[in-house]
Biopython code that builds the backbone (N, CA, C, O; Angstrom):
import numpy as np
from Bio.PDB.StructureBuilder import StructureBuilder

atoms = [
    (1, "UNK", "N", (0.843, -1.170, 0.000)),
    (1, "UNK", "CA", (0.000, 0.000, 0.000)),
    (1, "UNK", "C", (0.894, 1.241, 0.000)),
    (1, "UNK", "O", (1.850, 1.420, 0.755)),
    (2, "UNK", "N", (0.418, 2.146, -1.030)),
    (2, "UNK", "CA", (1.504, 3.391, -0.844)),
    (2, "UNK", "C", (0.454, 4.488, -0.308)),
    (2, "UNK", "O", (-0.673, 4.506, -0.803)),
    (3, "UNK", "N", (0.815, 5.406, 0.704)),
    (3, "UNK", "CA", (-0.535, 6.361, 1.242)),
    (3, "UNK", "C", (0.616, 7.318, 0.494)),
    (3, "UNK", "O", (1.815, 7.040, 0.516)),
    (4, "UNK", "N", (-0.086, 8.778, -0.335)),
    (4, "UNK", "CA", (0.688, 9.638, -0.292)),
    (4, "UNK", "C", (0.167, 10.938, 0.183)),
    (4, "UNK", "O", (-0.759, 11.357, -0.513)),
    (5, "UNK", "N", (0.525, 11.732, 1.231)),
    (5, "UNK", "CA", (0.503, 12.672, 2.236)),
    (5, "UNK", "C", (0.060, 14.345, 1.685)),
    (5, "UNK", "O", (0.747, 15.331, 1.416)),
    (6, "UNK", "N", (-1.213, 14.119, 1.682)),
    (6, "UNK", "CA", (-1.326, 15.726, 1.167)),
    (6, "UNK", "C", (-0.419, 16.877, 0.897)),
    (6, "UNK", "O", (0.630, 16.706, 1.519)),
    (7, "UNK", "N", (-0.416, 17.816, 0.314)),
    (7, "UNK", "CA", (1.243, 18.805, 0.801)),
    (7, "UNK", "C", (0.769, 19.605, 1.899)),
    (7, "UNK", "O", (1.721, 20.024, 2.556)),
    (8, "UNK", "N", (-0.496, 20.022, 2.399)),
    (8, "UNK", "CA", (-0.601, 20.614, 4.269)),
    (8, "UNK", "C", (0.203, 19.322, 4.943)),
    (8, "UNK", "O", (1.276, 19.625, 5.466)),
    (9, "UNK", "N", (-0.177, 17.929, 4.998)),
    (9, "UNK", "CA", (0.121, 16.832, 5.437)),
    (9, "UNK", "C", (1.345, 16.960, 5.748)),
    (9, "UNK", "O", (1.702, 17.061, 6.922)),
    (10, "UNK", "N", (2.570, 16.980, 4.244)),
    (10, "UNK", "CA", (3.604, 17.343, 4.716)),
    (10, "UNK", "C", (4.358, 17.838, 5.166)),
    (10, "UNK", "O", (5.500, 17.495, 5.472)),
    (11, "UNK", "N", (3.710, 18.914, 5.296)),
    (11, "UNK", "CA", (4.264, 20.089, 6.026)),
    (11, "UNK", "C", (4.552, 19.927, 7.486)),
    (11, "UNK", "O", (5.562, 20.287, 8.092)),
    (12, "UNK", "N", (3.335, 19.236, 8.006)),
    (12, "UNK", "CA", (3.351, 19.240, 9.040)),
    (12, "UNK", "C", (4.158, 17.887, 9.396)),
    (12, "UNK", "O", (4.793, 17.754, 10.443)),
    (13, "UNK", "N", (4.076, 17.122, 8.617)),
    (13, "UNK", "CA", (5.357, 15.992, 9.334)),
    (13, "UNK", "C", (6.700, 16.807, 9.318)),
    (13, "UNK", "O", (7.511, 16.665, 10.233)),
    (14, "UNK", "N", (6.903, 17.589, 8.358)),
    (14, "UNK", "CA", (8.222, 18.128, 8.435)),
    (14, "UNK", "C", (8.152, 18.670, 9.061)),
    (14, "UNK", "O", (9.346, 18.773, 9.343)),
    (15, "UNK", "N", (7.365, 19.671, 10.126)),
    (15, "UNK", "CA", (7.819, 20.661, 11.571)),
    (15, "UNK", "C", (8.254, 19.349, 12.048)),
    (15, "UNK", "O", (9.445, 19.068, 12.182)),
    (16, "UNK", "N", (7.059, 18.349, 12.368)),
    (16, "UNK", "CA", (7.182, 17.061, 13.643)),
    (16, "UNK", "C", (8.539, 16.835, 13.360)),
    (16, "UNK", "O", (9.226, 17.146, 14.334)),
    (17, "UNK", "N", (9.290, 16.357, 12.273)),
    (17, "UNK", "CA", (10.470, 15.875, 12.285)),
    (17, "UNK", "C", (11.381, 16.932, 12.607)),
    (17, "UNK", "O", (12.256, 16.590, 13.403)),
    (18, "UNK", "N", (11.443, 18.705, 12.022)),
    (18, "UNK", "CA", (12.262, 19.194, 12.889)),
    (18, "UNK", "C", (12.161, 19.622, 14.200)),
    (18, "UNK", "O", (13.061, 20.080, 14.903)),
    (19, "UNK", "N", (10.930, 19.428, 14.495)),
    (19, "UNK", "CA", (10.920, 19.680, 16.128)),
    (19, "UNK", "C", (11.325, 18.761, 17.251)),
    (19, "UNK", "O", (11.536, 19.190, 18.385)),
    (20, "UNK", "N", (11.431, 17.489, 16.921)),
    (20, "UNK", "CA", (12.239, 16.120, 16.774)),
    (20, "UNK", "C", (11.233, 15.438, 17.163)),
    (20, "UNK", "O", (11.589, 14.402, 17.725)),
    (21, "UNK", "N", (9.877, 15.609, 17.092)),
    (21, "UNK", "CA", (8.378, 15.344, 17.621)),
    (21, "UNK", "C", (8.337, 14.023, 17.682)),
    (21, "UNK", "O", (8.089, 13.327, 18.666)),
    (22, "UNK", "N", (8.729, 13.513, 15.985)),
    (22, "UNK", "CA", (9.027, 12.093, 15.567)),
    (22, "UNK", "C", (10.468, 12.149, 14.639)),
    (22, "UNK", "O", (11.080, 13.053, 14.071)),
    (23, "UNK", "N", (10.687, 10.499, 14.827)),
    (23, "UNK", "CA", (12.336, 10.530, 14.007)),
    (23, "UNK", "C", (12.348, 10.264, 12.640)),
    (23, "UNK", "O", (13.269, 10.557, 11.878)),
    (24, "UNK", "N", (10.985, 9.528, 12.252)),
    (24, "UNK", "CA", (11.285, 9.430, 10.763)),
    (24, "UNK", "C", (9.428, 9.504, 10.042)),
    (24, "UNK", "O", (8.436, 9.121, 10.662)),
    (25, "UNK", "N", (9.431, 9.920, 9.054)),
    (25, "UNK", "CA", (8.180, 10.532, 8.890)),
    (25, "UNK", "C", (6.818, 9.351, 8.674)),
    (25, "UNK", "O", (5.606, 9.433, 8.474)),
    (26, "UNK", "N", (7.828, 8.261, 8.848)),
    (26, "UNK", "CA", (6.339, 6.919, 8.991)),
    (26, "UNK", "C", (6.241, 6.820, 10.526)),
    (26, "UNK", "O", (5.635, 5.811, 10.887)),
    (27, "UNK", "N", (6.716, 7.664, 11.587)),
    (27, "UNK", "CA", (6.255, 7.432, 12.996)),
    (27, "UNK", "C", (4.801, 7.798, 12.817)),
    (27, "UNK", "O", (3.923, 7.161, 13.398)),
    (28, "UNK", "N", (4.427, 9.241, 11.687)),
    (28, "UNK", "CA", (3.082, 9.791, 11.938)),
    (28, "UNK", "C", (1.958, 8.456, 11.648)),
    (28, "UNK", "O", (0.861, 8.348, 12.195)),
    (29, "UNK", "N", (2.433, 7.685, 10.844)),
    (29, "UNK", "CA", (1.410, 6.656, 10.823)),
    (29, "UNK", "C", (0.943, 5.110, 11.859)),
    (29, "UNK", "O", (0.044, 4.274, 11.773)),
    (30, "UNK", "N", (2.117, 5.339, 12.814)),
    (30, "UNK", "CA", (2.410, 4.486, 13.893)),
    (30, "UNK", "C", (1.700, 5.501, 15.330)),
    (30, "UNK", "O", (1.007, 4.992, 16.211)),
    (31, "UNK", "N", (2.001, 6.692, 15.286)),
    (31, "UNK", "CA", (1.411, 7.690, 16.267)),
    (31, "UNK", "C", (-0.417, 7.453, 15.840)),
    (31, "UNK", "O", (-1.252, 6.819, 16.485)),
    (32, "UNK", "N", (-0.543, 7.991, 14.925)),
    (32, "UNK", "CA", (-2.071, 8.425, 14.394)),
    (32, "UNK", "C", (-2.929, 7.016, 14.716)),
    (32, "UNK", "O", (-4.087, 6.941, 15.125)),
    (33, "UNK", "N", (-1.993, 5.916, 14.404)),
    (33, "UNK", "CA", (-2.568, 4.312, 14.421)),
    (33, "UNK", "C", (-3.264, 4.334, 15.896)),
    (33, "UNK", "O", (-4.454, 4.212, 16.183)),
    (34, "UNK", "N", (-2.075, 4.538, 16.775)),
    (34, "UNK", "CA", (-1.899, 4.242, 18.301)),
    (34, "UNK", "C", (-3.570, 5.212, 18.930)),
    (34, "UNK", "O", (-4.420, 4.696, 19.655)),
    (35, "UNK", "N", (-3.618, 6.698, 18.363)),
    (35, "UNK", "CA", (-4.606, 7.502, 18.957)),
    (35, "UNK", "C", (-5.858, 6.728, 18.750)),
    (35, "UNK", "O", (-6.647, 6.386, 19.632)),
    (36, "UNK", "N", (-5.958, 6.450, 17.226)),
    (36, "UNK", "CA", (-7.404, 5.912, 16.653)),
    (36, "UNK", "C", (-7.399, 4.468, 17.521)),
    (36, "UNK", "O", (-8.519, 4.004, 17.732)),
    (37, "UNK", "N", (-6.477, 3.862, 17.940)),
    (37, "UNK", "CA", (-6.679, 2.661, 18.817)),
    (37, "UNK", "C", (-7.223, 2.780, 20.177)),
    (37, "UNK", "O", (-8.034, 2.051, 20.748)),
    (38, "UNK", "N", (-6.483, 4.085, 20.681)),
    (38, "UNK", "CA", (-7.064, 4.038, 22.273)),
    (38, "UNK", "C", (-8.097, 4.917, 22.087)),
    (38, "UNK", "O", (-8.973, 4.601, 22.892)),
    (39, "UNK", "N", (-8.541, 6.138, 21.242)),
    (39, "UNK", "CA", (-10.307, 6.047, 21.301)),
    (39, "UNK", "C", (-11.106, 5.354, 21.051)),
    (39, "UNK", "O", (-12.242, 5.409, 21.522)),
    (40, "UNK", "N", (-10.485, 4.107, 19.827)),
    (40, "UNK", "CA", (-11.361, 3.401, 19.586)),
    (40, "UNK", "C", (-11.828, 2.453, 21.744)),
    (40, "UNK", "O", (-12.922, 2.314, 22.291)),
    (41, "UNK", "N", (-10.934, 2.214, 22.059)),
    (41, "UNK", "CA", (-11.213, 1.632, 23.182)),
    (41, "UNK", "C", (-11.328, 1.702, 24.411)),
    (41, "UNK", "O", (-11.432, 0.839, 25.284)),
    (42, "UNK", "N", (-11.292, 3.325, 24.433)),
    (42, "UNK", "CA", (-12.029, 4.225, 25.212)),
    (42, "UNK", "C", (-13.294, 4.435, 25.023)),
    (42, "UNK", "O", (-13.988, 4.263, 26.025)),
    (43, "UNK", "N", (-13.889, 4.785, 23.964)),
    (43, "UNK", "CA", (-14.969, 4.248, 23.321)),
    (43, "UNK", "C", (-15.931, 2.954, 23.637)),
    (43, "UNK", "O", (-17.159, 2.871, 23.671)),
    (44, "UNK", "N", (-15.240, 2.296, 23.783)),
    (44, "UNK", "CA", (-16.257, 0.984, 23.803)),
    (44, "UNK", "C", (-16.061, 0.530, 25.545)),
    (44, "UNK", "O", (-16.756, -0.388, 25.982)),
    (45, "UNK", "N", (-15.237, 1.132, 26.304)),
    (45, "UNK", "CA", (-15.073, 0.973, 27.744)),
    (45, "UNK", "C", (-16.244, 1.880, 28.284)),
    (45, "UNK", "O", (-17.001, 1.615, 29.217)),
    (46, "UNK", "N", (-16.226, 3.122, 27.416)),
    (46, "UNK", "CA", (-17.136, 3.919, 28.067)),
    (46, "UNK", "C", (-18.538, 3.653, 27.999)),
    (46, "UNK", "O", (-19.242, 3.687, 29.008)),
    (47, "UNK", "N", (-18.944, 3.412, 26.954)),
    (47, "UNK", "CA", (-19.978, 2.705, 26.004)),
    (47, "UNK", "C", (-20.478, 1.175, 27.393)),
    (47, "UNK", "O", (-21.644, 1.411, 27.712)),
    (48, "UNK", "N", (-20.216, 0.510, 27.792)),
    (48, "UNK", "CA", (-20.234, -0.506, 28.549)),
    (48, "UNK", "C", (-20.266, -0.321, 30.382)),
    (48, "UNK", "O", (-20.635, -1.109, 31.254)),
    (49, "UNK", "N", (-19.704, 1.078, 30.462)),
    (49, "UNK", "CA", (-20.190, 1.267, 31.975)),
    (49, "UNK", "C", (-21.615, 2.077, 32.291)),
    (49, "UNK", "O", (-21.905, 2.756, 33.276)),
    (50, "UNK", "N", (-22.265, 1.816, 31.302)),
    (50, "UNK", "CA", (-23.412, 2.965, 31.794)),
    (50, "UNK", "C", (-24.282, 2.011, 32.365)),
    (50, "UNK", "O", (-24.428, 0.816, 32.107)),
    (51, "UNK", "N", (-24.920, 2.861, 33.312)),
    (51, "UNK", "CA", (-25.772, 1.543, 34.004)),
    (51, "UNK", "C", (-27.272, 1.642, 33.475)),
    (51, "UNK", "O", (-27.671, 2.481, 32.667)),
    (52, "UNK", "N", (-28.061, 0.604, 34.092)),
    (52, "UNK", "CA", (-29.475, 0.821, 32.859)),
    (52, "UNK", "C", (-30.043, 1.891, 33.128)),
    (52, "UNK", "O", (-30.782, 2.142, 32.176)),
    (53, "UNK", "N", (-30.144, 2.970, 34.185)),
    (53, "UNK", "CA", (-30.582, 4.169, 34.090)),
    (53, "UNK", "C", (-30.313, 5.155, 33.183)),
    (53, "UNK", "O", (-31.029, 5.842, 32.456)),
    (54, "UNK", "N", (-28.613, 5.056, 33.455)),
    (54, "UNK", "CA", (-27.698, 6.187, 32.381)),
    (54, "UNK", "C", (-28.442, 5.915, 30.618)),
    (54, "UNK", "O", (-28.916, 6.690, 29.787)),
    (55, "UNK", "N", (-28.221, 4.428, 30.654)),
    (55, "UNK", "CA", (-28.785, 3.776, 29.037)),
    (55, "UNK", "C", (-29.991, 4.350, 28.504)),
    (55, "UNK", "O", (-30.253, 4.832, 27.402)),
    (56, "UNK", "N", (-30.748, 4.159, 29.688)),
    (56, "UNK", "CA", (-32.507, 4.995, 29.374)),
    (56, "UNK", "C", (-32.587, 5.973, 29.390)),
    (56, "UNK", "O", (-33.524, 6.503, 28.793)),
    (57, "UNK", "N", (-31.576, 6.789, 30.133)),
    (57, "UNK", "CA", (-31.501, 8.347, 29.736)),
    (57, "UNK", "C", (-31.010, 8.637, 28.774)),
    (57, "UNK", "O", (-31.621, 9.513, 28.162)),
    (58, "UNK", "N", (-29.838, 8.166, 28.177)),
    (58, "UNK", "CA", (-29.132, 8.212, 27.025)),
    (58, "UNK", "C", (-30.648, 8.759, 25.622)),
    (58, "UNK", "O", (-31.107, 9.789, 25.127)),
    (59, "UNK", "N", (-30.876, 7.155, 25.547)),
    (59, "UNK", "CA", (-31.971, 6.842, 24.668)),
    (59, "UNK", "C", (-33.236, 8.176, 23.976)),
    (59, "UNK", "O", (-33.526, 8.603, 22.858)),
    (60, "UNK", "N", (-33.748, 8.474, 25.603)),
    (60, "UNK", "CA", (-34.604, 9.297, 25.728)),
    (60, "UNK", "C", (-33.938, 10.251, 25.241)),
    (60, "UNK", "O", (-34.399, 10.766, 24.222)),
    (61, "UNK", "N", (-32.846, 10.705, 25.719)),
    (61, "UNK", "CA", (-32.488, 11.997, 24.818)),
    (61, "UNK", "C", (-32.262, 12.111, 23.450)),
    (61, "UNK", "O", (-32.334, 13.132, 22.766)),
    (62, "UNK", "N", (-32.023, 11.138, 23.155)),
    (62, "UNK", "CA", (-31.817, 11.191, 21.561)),
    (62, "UNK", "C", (-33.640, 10.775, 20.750)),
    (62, "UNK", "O", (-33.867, 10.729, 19.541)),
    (63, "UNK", "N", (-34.106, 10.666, 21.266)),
    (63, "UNK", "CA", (-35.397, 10.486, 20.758)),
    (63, "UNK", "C", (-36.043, 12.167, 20.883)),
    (63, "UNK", "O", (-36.999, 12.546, 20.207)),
    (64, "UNK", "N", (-35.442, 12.881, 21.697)),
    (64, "UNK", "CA", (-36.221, 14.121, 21.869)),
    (64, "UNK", "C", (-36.094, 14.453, 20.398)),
    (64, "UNK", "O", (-35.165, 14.040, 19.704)),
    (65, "UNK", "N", (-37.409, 15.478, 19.812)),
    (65, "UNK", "CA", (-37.613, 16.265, 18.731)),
    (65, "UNK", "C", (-37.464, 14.933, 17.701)),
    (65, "UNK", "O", (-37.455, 15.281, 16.520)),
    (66, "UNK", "N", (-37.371, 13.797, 17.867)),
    (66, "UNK", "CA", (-37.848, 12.395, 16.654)),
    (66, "UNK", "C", (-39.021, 11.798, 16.380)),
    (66, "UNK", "O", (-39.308, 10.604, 16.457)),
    (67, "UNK", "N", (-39.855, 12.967, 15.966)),
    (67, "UNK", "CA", (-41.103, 12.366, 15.988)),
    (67, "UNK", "C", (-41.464, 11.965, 14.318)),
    (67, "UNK", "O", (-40.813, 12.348, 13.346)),
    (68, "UNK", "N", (-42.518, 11.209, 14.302)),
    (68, "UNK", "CA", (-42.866, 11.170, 13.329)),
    (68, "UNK", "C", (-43.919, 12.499, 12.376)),
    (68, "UNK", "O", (-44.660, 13.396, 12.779)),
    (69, "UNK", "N", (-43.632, 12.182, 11.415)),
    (69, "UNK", "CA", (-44.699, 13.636, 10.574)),
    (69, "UNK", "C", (-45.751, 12.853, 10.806)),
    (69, "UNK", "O", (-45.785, 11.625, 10.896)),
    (70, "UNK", "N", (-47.025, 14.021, 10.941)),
    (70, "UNK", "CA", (-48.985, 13.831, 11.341)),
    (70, "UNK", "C", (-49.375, 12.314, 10.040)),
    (70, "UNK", "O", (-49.063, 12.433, 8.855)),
    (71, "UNK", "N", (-49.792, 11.539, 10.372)),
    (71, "UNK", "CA", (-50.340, 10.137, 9.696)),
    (71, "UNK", "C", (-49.695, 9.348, 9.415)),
    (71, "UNK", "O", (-50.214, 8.327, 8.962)),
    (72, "UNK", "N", (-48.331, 9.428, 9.539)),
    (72, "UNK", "CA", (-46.594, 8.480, 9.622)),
    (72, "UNK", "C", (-47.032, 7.511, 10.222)),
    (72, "UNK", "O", (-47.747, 7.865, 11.160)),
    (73, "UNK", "N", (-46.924, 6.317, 10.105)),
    (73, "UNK", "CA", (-46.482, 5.540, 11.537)),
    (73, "UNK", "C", (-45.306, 4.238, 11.425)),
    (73, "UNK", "O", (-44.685, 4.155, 10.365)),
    (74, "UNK", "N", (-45.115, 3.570, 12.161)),
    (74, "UNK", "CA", (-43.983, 2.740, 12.228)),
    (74, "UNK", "C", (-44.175, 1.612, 11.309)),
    (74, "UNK", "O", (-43.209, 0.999, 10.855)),
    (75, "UNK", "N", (-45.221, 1.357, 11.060)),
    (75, "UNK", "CA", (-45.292, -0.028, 9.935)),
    (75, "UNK", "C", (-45.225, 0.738, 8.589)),
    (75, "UNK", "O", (-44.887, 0.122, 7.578)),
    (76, "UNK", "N", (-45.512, 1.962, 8.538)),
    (76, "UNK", "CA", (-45.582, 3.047, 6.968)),
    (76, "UNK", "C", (-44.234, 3.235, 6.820)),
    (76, "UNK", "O", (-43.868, 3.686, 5.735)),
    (77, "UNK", "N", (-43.217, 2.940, 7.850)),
    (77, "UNK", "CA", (-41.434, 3.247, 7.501)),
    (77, "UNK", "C", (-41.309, 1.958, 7.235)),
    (77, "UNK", "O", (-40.889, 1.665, 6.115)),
    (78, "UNK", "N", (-41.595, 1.021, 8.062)),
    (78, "UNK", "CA", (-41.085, -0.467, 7.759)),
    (78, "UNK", "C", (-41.452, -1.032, 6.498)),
    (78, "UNK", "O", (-40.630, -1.609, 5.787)),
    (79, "UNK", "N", (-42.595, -0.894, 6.211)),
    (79, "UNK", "CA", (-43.087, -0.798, 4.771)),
    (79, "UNK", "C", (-42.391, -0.282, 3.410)),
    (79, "UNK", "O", (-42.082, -0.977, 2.442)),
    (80, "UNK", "N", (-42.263, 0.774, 3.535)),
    (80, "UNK", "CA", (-41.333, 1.858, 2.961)),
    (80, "UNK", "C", (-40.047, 1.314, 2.766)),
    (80, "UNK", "O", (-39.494, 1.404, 1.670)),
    (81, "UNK", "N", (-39.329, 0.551, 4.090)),
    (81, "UNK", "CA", (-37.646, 0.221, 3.615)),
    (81, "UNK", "C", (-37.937, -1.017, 3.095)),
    (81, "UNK", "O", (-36.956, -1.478, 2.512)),
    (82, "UNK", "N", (-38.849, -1.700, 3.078)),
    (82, "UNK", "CA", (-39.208, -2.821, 2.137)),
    (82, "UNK", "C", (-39.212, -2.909, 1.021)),
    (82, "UNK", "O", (-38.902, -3.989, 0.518)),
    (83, "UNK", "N", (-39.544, -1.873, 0.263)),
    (83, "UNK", "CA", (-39.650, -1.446, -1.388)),
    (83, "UNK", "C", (-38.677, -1.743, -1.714)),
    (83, "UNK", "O", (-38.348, -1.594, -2.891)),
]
sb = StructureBuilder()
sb.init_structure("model")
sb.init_model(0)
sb.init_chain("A")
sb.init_seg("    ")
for serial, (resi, resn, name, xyz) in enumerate(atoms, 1):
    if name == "N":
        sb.init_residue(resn, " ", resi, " ")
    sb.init_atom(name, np.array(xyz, "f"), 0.0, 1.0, " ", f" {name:<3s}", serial, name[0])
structure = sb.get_structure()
């Protein structure tokens, strides 16, 4: 796989490398790897401690202002993604 690095992209590996941030300009893809790894699993730690209250509050809030339009109803969507 060859990735090739926008020219903003490069730019900025080249401060990182003279600022001695990183030593060679494939650390940025070993760094960037490492971040997207521990949000990814921060993410799913956090995701897993909520307790069933937090969950039902969660829920409820995201349902606020999701209503359906006047004569909509739930078998008229299910219907609908059926087509």
């Amino acid at each position: 796989m060859h990735i090739q690095p926008r020219p903003d992209q490069e730019l900025k590996i080249q401060e990182a490398l003279q600022s001695g941030l990183i030593e060679r300009a494939e650390d940025v893809l070993d760094a960037g790897l490492e971040i997207m790894r521990e949000r990814f699993i921060k993410n799913i730690a956090t995701r897993h401690r909520r307790t069933q209250q937090e969950a039902a509050t969660h829920i409820l809030e995201m349902r606020k202002n999701n209503i359906l339009p006047e004569g909509v109803t739930i078998r008229d969507l299910i219907n609908d993604g059926r087509a």
